[in-house]
BABA-133211 format. One record per residue (C-alpha): residue in one letter; x, y, z. Coordinates in Angstrom, 2 decimals. Example, Ala and Ser with C-alpha at 12.3 -4.5 7.8 and 13.67 -1.06 7.14 Angstrom:
! residues 2
  type       xx       yy       zz
     A    12.30    -4.50     7.80
     S    13.67    -1.06     7.14
//
This chain:
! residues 389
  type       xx       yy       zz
     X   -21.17    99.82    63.24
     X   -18.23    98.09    65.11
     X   -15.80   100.48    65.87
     X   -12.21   100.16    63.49
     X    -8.91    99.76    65.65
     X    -7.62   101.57    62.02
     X    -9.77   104.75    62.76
     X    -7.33   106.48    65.04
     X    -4.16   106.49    62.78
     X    -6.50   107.35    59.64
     X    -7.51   110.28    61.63
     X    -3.93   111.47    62.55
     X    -2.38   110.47    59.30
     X    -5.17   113.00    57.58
     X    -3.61   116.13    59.00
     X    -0.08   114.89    57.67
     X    -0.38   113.93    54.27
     X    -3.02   115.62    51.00
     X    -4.17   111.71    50.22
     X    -5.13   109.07    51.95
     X    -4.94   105.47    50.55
     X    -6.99   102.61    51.99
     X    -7.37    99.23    50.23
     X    -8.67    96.14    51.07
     X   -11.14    92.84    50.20
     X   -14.60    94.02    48.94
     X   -16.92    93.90    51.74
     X   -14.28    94.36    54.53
     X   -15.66    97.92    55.35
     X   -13.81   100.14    54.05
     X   -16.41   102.53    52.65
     X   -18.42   102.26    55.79
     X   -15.48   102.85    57.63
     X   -14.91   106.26    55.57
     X   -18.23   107.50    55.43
     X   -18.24   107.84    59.24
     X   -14.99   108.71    59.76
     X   -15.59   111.69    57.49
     X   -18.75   112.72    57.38
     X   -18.38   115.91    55.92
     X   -16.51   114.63    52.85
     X   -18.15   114.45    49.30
     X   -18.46   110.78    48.16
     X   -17.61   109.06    44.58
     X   -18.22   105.60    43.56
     X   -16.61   104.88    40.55
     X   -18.72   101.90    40.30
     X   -21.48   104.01    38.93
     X   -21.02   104.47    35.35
     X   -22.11   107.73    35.42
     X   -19.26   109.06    37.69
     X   -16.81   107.38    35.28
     X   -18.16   108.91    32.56
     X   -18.48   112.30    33.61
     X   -14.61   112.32    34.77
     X   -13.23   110.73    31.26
     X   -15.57   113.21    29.21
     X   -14.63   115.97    31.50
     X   -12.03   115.57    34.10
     X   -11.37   119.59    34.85
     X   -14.88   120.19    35.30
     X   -15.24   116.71    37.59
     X   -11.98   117.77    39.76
     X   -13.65   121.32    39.98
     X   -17.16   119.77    41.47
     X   -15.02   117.46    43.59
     X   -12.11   119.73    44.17
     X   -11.55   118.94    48.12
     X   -12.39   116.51    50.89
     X   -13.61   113.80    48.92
     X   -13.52   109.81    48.85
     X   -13.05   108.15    46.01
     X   -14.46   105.02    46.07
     X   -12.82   101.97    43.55
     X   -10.57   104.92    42.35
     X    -8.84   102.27    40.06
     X   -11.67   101.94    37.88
     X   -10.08   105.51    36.40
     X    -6.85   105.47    35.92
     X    -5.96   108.95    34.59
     X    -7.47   110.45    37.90
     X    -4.39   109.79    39.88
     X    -2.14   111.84    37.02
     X    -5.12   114.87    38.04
     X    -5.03   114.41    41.73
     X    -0.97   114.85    41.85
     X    -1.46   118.15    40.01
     X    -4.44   119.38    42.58
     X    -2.73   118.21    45.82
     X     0.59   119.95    44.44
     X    -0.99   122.97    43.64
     X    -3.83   123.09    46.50
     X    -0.71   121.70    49.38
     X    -4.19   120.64    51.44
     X    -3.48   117.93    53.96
     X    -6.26   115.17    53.86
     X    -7.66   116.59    50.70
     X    -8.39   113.41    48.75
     X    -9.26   109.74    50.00
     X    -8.53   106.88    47.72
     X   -10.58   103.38    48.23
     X   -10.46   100.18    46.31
     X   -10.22    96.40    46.14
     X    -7.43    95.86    43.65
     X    -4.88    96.33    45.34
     X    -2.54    95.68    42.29
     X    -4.33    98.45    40.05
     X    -4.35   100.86    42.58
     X    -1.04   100.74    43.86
     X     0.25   100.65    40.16
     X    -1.28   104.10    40.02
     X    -0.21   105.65    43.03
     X     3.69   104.84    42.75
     X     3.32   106.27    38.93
     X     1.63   109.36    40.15
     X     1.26   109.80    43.64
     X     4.43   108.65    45.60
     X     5.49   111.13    48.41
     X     1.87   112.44    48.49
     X    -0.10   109.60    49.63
     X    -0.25   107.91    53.22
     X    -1.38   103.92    52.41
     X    -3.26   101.77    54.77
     X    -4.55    98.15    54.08
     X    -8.10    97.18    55.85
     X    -8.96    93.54    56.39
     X   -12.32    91.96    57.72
     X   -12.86    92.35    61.37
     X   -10.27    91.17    63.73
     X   -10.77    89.27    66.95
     X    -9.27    92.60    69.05
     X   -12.47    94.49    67.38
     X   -15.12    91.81    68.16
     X   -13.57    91.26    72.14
     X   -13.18    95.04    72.73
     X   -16.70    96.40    70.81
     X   -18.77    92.95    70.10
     X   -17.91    91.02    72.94
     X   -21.49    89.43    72.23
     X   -20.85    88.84    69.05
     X   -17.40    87.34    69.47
     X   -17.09    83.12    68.56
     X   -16.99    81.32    71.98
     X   -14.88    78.50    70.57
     X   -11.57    79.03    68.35
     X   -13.44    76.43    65.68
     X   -16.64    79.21    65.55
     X   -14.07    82.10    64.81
     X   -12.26    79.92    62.13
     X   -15.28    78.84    60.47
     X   -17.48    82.31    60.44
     X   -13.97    84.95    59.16
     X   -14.08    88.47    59.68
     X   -16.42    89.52    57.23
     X   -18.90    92.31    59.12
     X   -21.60    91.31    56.86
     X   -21.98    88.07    59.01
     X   -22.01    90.04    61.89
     X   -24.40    92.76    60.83
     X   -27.35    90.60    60.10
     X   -28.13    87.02    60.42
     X   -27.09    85.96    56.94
     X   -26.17    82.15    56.57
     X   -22.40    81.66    56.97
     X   -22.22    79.24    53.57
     X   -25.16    81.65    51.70
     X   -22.12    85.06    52.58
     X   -19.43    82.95    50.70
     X   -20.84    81.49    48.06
     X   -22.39    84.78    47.22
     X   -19.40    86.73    47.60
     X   -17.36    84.00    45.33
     X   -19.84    84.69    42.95
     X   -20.30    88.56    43.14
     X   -16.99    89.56    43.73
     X   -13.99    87.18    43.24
     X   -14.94    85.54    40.00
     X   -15.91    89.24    38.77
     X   -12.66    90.74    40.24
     X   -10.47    87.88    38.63
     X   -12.23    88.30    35.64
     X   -11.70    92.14    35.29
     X    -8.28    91.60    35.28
     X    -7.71    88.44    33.18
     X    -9.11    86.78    30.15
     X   -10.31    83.46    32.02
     X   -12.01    81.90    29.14
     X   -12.96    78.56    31.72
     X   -14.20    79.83    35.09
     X   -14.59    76.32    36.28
     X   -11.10    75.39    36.03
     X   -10.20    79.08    38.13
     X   -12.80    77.77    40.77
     X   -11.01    74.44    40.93
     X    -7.88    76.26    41.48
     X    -8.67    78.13    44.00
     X   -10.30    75.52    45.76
     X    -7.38    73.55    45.52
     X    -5.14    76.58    47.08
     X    -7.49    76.64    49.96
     X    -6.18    73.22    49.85
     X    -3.04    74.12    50.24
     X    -2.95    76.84    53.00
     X    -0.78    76.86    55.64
     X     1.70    74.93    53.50
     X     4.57    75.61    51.00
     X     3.73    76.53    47.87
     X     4.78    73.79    44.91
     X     3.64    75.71    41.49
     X     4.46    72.63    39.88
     X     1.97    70.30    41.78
     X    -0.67    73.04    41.72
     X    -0.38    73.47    38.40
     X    -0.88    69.56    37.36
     X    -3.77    69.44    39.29
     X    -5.56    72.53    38.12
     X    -4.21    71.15    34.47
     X    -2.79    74.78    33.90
     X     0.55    76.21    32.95
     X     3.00    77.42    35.13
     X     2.50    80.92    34.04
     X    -0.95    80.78    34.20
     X    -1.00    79.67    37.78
     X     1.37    82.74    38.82
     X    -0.94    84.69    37.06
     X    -4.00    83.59    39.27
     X    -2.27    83.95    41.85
     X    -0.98    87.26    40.96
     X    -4.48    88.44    40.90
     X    -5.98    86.56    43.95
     X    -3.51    88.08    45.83
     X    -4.40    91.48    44.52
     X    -7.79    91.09    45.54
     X    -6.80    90.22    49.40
     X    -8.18    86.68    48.65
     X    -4.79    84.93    49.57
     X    -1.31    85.83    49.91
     X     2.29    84.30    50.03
     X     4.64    84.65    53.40
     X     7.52    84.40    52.82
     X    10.49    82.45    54.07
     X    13.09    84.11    56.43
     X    16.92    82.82    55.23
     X    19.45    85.90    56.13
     X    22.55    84.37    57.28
     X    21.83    81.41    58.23
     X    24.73    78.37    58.03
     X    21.89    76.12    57.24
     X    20.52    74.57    54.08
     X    17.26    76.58    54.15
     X    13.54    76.64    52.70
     X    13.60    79.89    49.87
     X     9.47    78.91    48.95
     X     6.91    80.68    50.32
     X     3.38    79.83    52.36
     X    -0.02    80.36    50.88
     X    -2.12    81.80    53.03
     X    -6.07    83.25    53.02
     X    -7.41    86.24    54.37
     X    -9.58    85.20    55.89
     X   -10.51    81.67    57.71
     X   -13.86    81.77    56.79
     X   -13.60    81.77    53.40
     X   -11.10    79.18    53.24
     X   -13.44    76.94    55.16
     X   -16.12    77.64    52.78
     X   -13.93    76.82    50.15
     X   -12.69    73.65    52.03
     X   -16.14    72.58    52.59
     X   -16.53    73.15    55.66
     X   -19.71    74.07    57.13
     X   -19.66    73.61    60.68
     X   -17.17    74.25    63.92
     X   -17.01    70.35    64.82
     X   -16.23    69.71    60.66
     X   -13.26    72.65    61.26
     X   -12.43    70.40    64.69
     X   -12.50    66.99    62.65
     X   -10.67    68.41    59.97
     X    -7.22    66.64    58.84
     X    -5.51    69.87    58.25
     X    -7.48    71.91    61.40
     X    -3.83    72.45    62.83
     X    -3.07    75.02    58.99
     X    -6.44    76.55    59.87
     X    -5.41    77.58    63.05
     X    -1.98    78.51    61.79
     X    -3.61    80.54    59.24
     X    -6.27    82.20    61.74
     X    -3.79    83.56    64.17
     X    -0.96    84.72    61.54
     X    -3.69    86.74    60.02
     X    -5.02    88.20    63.17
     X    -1.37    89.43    64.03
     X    -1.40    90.41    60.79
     X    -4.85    92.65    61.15
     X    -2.85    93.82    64.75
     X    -0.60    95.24    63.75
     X    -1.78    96.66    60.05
     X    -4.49    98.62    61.97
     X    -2.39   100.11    64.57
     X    -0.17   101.22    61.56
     X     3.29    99.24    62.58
     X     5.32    98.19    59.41
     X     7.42    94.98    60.74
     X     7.40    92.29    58.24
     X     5.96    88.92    58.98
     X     8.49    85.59    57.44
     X     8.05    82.02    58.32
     X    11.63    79.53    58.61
     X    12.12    76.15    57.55
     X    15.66    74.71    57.77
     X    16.75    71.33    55.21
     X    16.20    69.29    58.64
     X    12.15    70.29    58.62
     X    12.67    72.82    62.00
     X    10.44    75.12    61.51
     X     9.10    78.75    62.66
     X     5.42    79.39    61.97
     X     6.27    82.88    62.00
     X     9.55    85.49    62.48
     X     8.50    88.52    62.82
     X    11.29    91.14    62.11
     X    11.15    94.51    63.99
     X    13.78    96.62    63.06
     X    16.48    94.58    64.37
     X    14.26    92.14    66.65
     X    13.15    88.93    65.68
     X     9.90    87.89    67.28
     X     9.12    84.18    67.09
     X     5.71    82.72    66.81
     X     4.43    79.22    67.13
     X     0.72    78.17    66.48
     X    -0.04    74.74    67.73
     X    -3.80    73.35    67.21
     X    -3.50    71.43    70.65
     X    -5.25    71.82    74.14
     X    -2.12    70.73    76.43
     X     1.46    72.55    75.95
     X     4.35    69.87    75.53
     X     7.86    70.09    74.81
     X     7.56    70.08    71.27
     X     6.16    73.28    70.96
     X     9.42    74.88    71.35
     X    11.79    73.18    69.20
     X    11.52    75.08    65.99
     X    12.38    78.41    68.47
     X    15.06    76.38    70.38
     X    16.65    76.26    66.86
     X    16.40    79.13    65.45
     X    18.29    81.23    68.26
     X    20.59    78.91    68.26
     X    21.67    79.54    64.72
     X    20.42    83.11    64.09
     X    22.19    85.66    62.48
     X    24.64    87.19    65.47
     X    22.97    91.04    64.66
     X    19.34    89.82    65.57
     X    18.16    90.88    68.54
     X    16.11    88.01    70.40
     X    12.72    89.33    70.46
     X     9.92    87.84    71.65
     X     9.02    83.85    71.64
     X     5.42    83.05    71.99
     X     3.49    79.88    71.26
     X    -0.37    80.22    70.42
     X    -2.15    77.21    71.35
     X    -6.22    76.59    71.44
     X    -5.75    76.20    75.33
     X    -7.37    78.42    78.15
     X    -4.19    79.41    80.49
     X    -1.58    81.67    79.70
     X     1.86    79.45    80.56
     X     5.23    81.08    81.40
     X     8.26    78.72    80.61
     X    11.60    79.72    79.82
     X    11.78    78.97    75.82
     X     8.73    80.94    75.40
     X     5.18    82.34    76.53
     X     2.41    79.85    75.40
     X    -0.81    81.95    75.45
     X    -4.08    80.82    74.12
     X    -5.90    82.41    71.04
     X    -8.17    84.22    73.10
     X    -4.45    86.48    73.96
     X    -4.24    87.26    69.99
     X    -5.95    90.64    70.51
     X    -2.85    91.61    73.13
     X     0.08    89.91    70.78
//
């Protein structure tokens, strides 16, 4: 098993708070994660039919086989457990007595702000970063920034030598037609497969409903409502766009985004690293890649600072504005081998008309270079510097 950078603050958050929370895509690791973190804990899958059945037939007698240090795996498959669990952890006042799992995201945290709030510590786990495969995998780690974008995070593809295009199409299959499905009445699953093909499309851009929807030939509800749910499956999500006081005529749209690169290129079409190099939009890929892995930083080292892109009427641009209490730090991903002038335009202009109460953070550039380069608008580093940023 390669070794979680999310293990240590699970571990320390357990002895502060009666329930744990961890979501996440299916298949990112979360229940082997769990199992070895606490290996003396009873284990539920409410997958199993027979574990949903014998808490809706008998919850008191289920809560009295399972009454302490226990994971609950796809806990939002039962819904009236989380009502039970505030009762026990009130009465019981055991820290780390309960650990909640699952995959949608929505579903779950539905329940746990109805029930829960106050008594449950959250934590969101994504597939594997690049800081996990560098520091425990270094063997297993993508050479080239086109390998890493093409293959994802998934540890399935670096468990066993499974086919990189056999994973996704599987897992589209398995999981996020069956997810989407669960959750809404799709009555034509071909038209939800062209639309999310058709986001992948669009990642790494600014999201027009209205031109989605025309292609997918959907409604405008509908389409919020697919997206609703792929985002609650940690299929895709939407940044969005940083405006606070600014004397500028600004962007208020957000980004689409994927979770992760290699299923985007799978959905794309893409089936090799000199396809991801050739690719006409290989510059959103690698915009996409790194936001996510600072994303993954800083989600499994549990830091809360909220990610934002900027866009101004004049098309300056931030790829990403990170806000840290009062800092802003600036991020720039550029798809190029050679740092120019350019890459520091969109962060030239946005401390020059940022609200006066922002602290000026820090400005990097991520490029798909080799050399770490420092120059007075900002640090370029290359990708393979993601695991320190």
């Amino acid at each position: 098993m390669i070794a979680r950078h999310i293990a240590d603050v699970l571990l320390k958050t357990c002895t502060h708070y009666p329930i744990l929370s961890v979501t996440g895509p299916r298949q990112s690791g979360k229940t082997t994660l769990l199992k070895n973190l606490f290996p003396n804990y009873g284990y539920v899958n409410f997958e199993e039919p027979n574990n949903r059945k014998f808490f809706e037939e008998d919850p008191r007698g289920f809560l009295k086989v399972h009454d302490r240090q226990v994971i609950f795996d796809e806990a939002q498959r039962v819904p009236e457990l989380f009502s039970y669990l505030q009762v026990k952890s009130d009465e019981d006042k055991l820290m780390g007595q309960f650990i909640l799992s699952g995959s949608q995201n929505f579903l779950l945290l539905e329940k746990i702000t109805q029930s829960l709030a106050g008594r449950v510590a959250l934590f969101k786990l994504l597939p594997l970063s690049h800081a996990e495969l560098s520091q425990h995998q270094p063997d297993l780690r993508p050479d080239n920034v086109e390998d890493l974008i093409l293959k994802g995070g998934y540890p399935a593809l670096y468990d066993r030598p499974i086919p990189v295009s056999q994973f996704f199409q599987n897992y589209l299959e398995t999981y996020v037609e069956r997810d989407a499905r669960s959750l809404v009445n799709i009555k034509d699953l071909s038209t939800f497969q062209n639309f999310l093909r058709l986001c992948a499309g669009r990642a790494g851009q600014i999201l027009n409903i209205q031109s989605l929807c025309v292609e997918a030939g959907i409604s405008a509800p509908t389409a919020k409502n697919w997206l609703s749910i792929l985002e609650a499956g940690y299929i895709l999500f939407l940044l969005p766009p940083f405006f606070e006081n600014f004397n500028k005529r600004l962007v208020k749209t957000p980004k689409l985004y994927f979770y992760d690169t290699g299923l985007l290129s799978h959905l794309l079409g893409l089936s090799t690293a000199e396809q991801v190099y050739q690719f006409y939009l290989r510059g959103s890929l690698f915009e996409n890649m790194a936001i996510v892995e600072l994303l993954k930083n800083r989600w499994n080292s549990g830091r809360h600072s909220q990610f934002y892109f900027w866009q101004d009427s004049n098309k300056m641009e931030v790829d990403l504005v990170e806000v840290d209490g009062i800092e802003t730090n600036l991020y720039e991903m550029k798809y190029s081998h050679t740092p120019t002038s350019d890459f520091f335009k969109g962060i030239k202009s946005f401390r020059k008309t940022a609200p006066v109460h922002r602290k000026q953070g820090k400005n990097v550039v991520i490029y798909a270079g080799d050399e770490s380069q420092p120059r007075t608008e900002a640090s370029i580093e290359p990708w393979k510097k993601l695991p320190e940023l």
